[in-house]
C-alpha positions in Angstrom: -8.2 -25.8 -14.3 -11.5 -26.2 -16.0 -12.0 -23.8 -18.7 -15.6 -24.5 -20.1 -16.3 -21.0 -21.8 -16.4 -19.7 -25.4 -13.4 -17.2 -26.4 -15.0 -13.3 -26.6 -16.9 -14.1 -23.0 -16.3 -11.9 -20.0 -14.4 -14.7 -17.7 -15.3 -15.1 -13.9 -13.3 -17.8 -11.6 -15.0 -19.5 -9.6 -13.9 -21.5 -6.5 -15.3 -24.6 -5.0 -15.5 -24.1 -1.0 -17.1 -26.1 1.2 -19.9 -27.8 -1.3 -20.6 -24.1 -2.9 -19.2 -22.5 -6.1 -17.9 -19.2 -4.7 -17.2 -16.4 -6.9 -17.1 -12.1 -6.9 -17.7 -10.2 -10.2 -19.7 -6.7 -10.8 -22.9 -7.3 -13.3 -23.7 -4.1 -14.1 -26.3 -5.8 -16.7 -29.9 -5.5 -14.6 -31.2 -8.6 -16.0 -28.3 -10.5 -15.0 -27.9 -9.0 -11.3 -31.7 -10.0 -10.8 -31.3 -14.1 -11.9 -28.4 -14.0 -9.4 -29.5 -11.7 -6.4 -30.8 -15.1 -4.6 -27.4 -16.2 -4.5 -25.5 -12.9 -3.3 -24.3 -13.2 0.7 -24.1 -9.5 1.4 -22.1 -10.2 4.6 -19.1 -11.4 2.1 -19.9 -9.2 -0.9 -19.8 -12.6 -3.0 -22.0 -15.2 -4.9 -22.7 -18.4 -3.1 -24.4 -21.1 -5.7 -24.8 -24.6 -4.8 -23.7 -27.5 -7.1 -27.5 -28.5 -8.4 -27.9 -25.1 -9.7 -24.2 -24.2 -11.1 -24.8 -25.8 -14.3 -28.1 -24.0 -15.2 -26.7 -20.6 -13.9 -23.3 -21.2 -16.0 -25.6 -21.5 -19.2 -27.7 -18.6 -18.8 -24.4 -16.1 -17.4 -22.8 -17.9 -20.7 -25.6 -16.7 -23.1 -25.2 -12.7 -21.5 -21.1 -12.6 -22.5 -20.1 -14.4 -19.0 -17.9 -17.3 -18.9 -18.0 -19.1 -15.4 -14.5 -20.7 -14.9 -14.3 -23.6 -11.7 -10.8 -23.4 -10.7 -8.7 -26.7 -9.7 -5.7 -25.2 -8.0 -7.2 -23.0 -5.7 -3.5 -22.2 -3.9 -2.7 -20.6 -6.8 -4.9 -17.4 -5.3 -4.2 -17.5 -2.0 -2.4 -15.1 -0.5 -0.9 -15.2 3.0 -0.4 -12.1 5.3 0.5 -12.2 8.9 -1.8 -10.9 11.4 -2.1 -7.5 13.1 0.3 -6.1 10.1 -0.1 -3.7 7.2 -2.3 -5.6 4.3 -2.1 -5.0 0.6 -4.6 -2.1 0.0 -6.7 -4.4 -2.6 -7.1 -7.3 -1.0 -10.4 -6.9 0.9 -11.9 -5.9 -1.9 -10.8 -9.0 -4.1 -11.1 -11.7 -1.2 -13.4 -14.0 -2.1 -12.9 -16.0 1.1 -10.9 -15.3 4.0 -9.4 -17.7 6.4 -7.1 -17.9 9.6 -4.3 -20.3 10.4 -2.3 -19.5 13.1 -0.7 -16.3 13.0 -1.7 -15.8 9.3 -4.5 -14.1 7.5 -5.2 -16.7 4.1 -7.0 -14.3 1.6 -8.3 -16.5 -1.7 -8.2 -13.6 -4.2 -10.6 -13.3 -7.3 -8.3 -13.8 -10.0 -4.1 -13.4 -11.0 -3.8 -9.6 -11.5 -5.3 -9.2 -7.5 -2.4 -12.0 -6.8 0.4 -10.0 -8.3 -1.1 -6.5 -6.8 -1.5 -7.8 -3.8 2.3 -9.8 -3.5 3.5 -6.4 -5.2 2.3 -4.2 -2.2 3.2 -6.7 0.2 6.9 -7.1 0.0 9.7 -5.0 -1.5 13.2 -6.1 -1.4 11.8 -9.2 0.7 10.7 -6.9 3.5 6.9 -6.9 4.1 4.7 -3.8 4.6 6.6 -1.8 2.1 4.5 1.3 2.4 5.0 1.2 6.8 8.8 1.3 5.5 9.0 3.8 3.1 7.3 6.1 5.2 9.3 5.5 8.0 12.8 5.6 5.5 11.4 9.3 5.0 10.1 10.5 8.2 13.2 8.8 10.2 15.6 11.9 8.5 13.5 14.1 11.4 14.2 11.9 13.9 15.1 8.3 14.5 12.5 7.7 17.5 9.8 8.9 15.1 11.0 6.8 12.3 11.0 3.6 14.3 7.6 4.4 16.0 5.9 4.6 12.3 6.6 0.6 12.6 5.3 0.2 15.8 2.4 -2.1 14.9 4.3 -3.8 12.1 5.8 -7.1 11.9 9.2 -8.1 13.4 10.9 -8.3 10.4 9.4 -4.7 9.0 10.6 -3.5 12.5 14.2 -4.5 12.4 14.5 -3.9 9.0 13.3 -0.2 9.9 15.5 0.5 13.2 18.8 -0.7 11.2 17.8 2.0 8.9 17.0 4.6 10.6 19.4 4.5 13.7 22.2 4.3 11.1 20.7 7.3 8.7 21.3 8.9 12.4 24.6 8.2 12.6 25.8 8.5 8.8 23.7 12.3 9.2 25.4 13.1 12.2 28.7 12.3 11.5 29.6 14.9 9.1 27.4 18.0 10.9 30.7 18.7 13.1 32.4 20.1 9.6 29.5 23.2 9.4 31.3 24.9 12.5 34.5 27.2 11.6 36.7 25.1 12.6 36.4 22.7 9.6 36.7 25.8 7.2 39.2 23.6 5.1 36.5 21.4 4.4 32.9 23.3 4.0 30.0 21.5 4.0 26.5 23.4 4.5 23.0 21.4 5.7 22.0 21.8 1.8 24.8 19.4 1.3 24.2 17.4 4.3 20.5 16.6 3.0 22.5 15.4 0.0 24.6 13.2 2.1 21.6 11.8 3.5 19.4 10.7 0.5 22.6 9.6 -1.3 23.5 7.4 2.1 19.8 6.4 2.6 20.2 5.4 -1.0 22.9 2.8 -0.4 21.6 1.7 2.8 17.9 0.6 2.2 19.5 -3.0 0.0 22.2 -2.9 2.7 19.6 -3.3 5.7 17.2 -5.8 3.8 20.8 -7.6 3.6 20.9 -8.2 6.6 17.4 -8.7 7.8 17.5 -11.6 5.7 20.7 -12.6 6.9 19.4 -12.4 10.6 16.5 -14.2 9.7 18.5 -17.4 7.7 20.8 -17.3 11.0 17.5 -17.9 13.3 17.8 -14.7 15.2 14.9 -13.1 13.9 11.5 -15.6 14.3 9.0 -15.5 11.6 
């Protein structure tokens, strides 16, 4: 990594792609927003400079408090999400570039913090789209159906992970509801204590299910 700026300076990375210096940063300094308007692509909501004029732009963003780092391992800030699932919330706004391989989205973020927000939002417990599952973890004590159809349009993995989860909060909410009719008066239970049952069960079963998600997926029944 080439660090070429003096210690107090505002620091920007900056990416070499495809013979231009790409970076993203907000100048809220007028003077420095005009010198650099010619080289803002407002399709991509970034700066596009070319190599002969990199060196004079570095010294004048250098004298305003801006330190222009070039960046050598560029993987570093990729991240990768597979399409037509949930993506990190900040990660649009961060891109500098975006790229498709395959089935993958390949997002090169502006800097490490948008990395570790973005890899934080995007898995939990090693299941991607944490946010599709939560929601579906909380609306699935309703109804199962309902809980598995808030994952519709996620991955496969988000998807099994969900259906394990809620079909057995089903089962593990169902099983007790019998011991509320008089017949069970040796053992009372109410639905307050049935809720219980089911966050305390939910609880225990959300590490259980990634469990074995992972577990299907190291077996090869579940493709990713």
């Amino acid at each position: 990594m080439a660090a070429f700026y003096r210690g107090g300076e505002e620091r920007v990375n900056v990416f070499e792609v495809d013979e231009r210096y790409l970076f993203k940063h907000y100048f809220d300094n007028e003077e420095v927003f005009d010198r650099l308007k010619h080289y803002y692509n407002n399709q991509h909501y970034r700066f596009e400079v070319p190599p002969d004029e990199f060196t004079q732009l570095r010294s004048f963003l250098s004298d305003q408090g801006y330190g222009l780092v070039i960046i050598d391992t560029i993987e570093e800030f990729v991240v990768v999400v597979q399409k037509y699932t949930t993506h990190p919330d900040n990660i649009f706004k961060q891109s500098v570039i975006q790229r498709s391989v395959s089935n993958y989205n390949c997002f090169l973020l502006t800097d490490q913090a948008a990395v570790e927000q973005a890899t934080r939002d995007q898995s939990v417990l090693g299941i991607p789209e944490p946010k599709t599952a939560a929601i579906a973890t909380i609306v699935g004590f309703a109804e199962v159906i309902v809980g598995a159809s808030v994952a519709a349009e996620a991955s496969l993995m988000t998807k099994f992970y969900v259906t394990i989860l809620v079909a057995s909060q089903a089962i593990f909410f169902a099983a007790p509801a019998p011991m509320m009719m008089e017949m069970f008066d040796d053992i009372p239970i109410r639905f307050l204590d049935l809720v219980v049952l089911f966050v305390l069960r939910t609880i225990v079963l959300i590490p259980v299910a990634a469990g074995v998600t992972h577990a299907f997926i190291l077996l090869g029944i579940i493709p990713i």
